[in-house]
N, C-alpha and C positions, 0 to 999 in steps of 0.2 A: 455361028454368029448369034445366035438366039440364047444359047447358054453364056455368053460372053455380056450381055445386055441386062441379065438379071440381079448381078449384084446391086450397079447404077440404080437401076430400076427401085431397087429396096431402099436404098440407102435414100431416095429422095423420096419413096411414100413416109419415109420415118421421119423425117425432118419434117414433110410437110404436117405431120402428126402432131409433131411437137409444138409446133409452131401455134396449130387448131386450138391445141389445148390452152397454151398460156391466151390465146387469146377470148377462148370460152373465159379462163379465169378471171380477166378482165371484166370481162362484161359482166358479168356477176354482182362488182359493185358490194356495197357496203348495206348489211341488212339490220334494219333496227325492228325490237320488236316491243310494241306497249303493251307494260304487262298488268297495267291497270290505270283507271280512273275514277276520278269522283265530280260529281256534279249537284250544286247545290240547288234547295228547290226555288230560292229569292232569283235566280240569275233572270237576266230581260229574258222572257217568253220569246220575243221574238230572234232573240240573240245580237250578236253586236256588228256591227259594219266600219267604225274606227278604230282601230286595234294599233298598239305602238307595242314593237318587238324589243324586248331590252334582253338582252344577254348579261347576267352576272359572273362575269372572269376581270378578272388585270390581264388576260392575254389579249389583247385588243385584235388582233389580229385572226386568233380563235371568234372574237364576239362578233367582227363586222361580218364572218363568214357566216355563222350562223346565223345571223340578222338576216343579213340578205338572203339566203336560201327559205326563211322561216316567212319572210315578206312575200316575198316572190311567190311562196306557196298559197300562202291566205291570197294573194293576188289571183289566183286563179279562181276563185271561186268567189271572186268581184267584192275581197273585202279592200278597204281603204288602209293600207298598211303602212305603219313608219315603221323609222330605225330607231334606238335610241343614240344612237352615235351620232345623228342628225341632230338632236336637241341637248342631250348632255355635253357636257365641256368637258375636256380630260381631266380636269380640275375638280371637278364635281365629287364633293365627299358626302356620302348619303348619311353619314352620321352628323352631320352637321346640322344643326336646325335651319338655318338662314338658308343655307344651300338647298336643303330641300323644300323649302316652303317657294324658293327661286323658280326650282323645277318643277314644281304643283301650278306655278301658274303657267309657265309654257308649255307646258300638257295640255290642260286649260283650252286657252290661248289656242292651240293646233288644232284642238276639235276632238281630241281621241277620247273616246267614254272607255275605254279598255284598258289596261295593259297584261301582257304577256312576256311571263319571266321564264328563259331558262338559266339553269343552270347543275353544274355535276355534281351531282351529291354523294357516289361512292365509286373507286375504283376496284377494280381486282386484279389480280395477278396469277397465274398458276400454271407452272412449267409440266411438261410430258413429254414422253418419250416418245419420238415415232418411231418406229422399227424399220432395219434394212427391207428391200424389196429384191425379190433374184426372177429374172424373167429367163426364157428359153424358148430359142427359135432356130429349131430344127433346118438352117443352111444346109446345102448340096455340099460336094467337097470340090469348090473353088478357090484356085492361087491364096490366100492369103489363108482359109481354112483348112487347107493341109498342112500349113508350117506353126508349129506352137507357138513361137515368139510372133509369128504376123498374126497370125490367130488370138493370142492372149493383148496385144496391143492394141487391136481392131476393136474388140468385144468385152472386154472389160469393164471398160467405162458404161457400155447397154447394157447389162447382163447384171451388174450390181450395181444395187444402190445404199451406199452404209446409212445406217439409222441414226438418229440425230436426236437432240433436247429441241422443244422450242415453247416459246412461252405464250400463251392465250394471257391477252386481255380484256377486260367486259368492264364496260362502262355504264354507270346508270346516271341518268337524268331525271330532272321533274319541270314541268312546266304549270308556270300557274297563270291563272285569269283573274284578274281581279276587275271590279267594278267601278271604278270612280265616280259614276253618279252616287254611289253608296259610302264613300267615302274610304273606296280603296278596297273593299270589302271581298275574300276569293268566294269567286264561283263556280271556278271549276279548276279542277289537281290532274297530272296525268305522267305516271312515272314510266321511263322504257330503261330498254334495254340493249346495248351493241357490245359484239365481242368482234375484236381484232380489226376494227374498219379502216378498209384500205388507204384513206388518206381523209384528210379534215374535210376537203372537197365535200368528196364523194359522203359521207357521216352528215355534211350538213345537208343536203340535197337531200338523202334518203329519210333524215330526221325531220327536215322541214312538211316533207309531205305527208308521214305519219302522223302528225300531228296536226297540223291542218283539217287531216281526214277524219280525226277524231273529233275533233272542235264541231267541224259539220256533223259529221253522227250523230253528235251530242247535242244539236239544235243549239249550238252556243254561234252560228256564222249567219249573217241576211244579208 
């Protein structure tokens, strides 16, 4: 009875394995890493408390994500943050002079002495090889392990893993602060860095609060 229980036995510590792992990988989450900044020596001493997040894409849907993640973070650390998707019109041509002198006043207008631009300034790309993987686990010789076609059917698919292409990609960003009591003037730059992020989610969550936490280090947040 006791030899009969331990194939069962394996087969569901493996699955339950499998299962551990994808969901470590989950949580894991999308890692941004800032690989520099700069800070001017004009910017307010005390740093700024109305901050409007503007995301520069046509992907709207990209922007409002990153807004809101980018808000919500400076919100933590009790700054006063808008969206610019809240004041710009989808209409709004920044090349335009009228249009922009429109938006300079509802800026204005809303109270924010800040803004805070991001946007992507390089992609990459660059495929690799991953190589097959061969594991071995030394089974008893049970029913299915003494016959080669129930044996090679069983264990096949565990036992190898064929190697594969796959392509890394790394995205860099820059966000900027500019002043508008100064007439717009930056104060502070701060470029990162993400390869392969698991979805836009998770990219803007983990970007939001890198960057956030840089602005505070940086005495740019009150």
């Amino acid at each position: 009875m006791r030899i009969l229980t331990i194939q069962p036995v394996r087969r569901y510590m493996a699955v339950v394995t499998a299962v551990t792992l994808i969901f470590l990988m989950a949580a894991c989450g999308t890692t941004v890493h800032m690989t520099g900044t700069w800070k001017d020596a004009s910017a307010a001493p005390g740093g700024y408390h109305e901050i409007m997040v503007a995301g520069l894409s046509s992907n709207v849907n990209a922007r409002q994500t990153v807004e809101n993640q980018l808000a919500a973070a400076l919100g933590k650390y009790g700054v006063t943050a808008g969206k610019s998707l809240d004041v710009f019109p989808p209409s709004f041509d920044p090349k335009n002079d009228n249009d922009r002198e429109a938006m300079a006043k509802k800026v204005e207008a809303a109270g924010y002495k800040a803004i805070l631009t991001v946007s992507l300034v390089n992609k990459e790309a660059e495929s690799r090889y991953v190589p097959g993987t061969v594991s071995y686990a030394p089974y008893p010789v049970y029913g299915w392990y003494g016959n080669f076609w129930r044996y090679y059917g069983y264990m096949y698919s565990s036992v190898y893993s064929p190697g594969y292409y796959t392509t890394d990609k790394t995205y860099f960003l820059e966000s900027n602060l500019y002043d508008l009591d100064k007439e717009g003037k930056l104060v502070w730059s701060g470029q990162s860095e993400t390869v392969n992020p698991n979805s836009l989610e998770s990219f803007a969550t983990a970007y939001g609060k890198v960057v956030a936490d840089a602005l505070k280090n940086g005495g740019l947040l009150r």
